[in-house]
C-alpha positions, 0 to 999 in steps of 0.5 A, a space after each residue: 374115513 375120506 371124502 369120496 367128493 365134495 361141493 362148494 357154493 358161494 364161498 369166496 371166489 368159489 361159486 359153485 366148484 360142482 361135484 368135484 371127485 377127492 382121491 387119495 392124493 390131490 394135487 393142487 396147481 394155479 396162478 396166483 389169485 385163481 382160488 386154490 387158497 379158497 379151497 384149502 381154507 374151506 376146510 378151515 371154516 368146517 373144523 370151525 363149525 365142527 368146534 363151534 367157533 364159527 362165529 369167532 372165525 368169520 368175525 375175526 376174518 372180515 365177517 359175512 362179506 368176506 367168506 360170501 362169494 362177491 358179498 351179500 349183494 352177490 350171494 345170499 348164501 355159503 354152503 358145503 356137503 361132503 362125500 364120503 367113500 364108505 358103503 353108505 355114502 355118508 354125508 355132511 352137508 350145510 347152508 348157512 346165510 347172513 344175518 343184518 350184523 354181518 354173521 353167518 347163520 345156518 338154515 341148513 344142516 344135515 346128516 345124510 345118507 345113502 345105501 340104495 343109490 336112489 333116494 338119500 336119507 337125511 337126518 337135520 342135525 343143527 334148527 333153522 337160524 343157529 349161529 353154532 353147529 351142535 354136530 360137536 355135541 351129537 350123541 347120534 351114531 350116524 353121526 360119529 363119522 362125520 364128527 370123528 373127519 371135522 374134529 380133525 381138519 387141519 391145514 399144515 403150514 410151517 411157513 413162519 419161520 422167524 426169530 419169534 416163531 412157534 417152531 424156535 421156541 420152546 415146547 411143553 413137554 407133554 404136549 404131543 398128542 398131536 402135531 400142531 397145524 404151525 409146527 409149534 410143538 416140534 421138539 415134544 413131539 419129536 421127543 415123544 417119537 424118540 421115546 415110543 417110536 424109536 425106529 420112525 424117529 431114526 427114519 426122519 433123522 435119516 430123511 433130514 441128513 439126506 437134505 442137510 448133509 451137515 445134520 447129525 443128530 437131534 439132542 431131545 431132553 428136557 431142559 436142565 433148568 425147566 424140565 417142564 420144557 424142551 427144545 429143538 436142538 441138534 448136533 452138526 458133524 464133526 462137532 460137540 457144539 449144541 445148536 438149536 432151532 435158530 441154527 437151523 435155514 428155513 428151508 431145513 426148520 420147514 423140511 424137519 417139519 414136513 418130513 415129521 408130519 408125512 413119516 409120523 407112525 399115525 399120521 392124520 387121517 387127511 393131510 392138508 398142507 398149502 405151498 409146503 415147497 417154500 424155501 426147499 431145495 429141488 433136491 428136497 422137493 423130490 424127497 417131499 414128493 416121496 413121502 407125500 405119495 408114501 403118506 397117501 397109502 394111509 392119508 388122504 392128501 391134498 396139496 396146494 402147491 406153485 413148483 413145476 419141481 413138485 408137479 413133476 414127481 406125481 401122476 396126471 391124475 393126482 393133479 387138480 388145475 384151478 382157474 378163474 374163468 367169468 370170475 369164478 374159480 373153476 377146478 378140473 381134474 387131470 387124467 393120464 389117459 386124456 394127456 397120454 400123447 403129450 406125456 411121452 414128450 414133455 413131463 407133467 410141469 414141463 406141460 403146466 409151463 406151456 399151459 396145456 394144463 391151463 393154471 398159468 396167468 393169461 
């Protein structure tokens, strides 16, 4: 099911985003600071509320001052609803406020929706004064559409890509469900494709021997010592040495992961992933457009990006410009149609560089 629209209030730098129409593919594009990171995590804080672990989240990320908008002397309330694209318009909406010890509590949740476009039928789902969504726990069959969208939120992010990190380690072998938000079961999902979805399995093999012209092949088996886990491990041409992650560039550890996300034979069903450019080459930006838009076919996709590389592979109307305007983040949808007339003689990024888009530093 995907979001036809969403509005946000009072969360960070976002004060009020207004009604803002979700396609299939969005392209987010801005300077630094302006806000787009604030709404890619608000996605985030809904798949906390959804696991019940809203109150966790906001302690460990600054407590009630830092999700309010300018902080509880600015705003005495954060609150969402979402849209969604299906003949009853579903709808998931909340409010929730700040209690004296710097928590978020709710004083608004509901389940709404709409068949006659006129008056929306809403259904309470959590009391006044909660500090936890019971959303997670509802048996309501209105209800299953809103849980089976929240469960699933997860903002991809294969940035890490230290000695220590997630992705160079070792995965357990059973634990590929799903792939993780960082990337860190890489090798036993991988595996698992090897095994049970052999044919996308080879078309990642293939996507990554076209941005690494060194790459073989993968090597996935478990470990001969501990069959309990397995590691990334690959073959370079012309060579019978076993390499593993660590031998891998960030750029190409970054691209095996983007590439298994996007080509994944069931993909999730919203993908969202913040500034997946970083470290690739031009050459393998184009091919991540190619599989975003490919992706966008099956997933809703939305994307936060700062490469006039990436943008220039998308239509107009796939791009979302955020600014900050009197201190608030303002986000606005680009048309084909209004920019015609410049497209016939500047591309989408050469347009974003000169600032008719907007989303440059002033």
């Amino acid at each position: 099911m995907a979001l036809k629209y969403i509005h946000i209030r009072n969360f960070k730098s976002i004060k009020d985003s207004g009604e803002l129409e979700i396609k299939p593919l969005n392209i987010l594009i801005g300077a630094n600071g302006v806000g787009k990171s604030n709404f890619i995590s608000f996605f985030k804080f809904l798949n906390n509320i959804y696991n019940q672990e809203i109150q966790l989240y906001v302690s460990k990320n600054g407590r009630a001052d830092n999700f309010l908008y300018f902080g509880r002397k600015n705003s005495d309330f954060l609150g969402g609803k979402i849209t969604f694209d299906n003949a009853y318009q579903n709808q998931y909406e909340f409010l929730m406020e700040p209690d004296q010890s710097g928590n978020l509590i709710f004083s608004t949740e509901n389940s709404n929706y709409n068949n006659t476009g006129r008056l929306w039928n809403k259904s309470r789902i959590s009391e006044l004064g909660v500090s936890e969504s019971i959303l997670k726990d509802s048996i309501n069959f209105r209800n299953k559409y809103l849980k089976s969208y929240l469960k699933e939120l997860k903002i991809f992010h294969f940035h890490d890509t230290s000695f220590n990190s997630k992705i160079k380690q070792a995965s357990n072998t059973t634990d590929y469900s799903f792939l993780h938000e960082n990337g860190g079961n890489i090798a036993a999902f991988l595996y698992m494709l090897q095994e049970v979805n052999h044919s996308h399995f080879k078309l990642i093999e293939k996507v990554i021997q076209s941005i690494a012209p060194f790459f073989d092949k993968f090597y996935l088996k478990p470990d001969e010592i501990n069959p309990q886990q397995i590691f990334l491990r690959w073959f370079e041409k012309g060579s019978e040495q076993l390499f593993s992650a660590h031998n891998f560039s960030d750029g190409t550890l970054r691209m095996i992961c983007l590439t298994t996300l996007l080509m994944q034979p069931k993909p999730p069903g919203t993908i969202i992933i913040d500034e997946p450019e970083l470290g690739l080459h031009p050459f393998a930006i184009n091919k991540l457009a190619a599989m975003i838009k490919i992706a966008a076919n099956n997933s809703q996709i939305i994307v936060s990006t700062q490469s006039v590389n990436l943008v220039d592979q998308f239509n107009a109307d796939d791009i979302i410009v955020v600014e900050r305007q009197n201190n608030q983040s303002v986000f606005i949808r680009q048309s084909e149609e209004s920019l015609k007339d410049w497209l016939e003689d500047y591309s989408l990024g050469e347009l974003w560089e000169k600032n008719v888009l907007g989303g440059r530093p002033k």
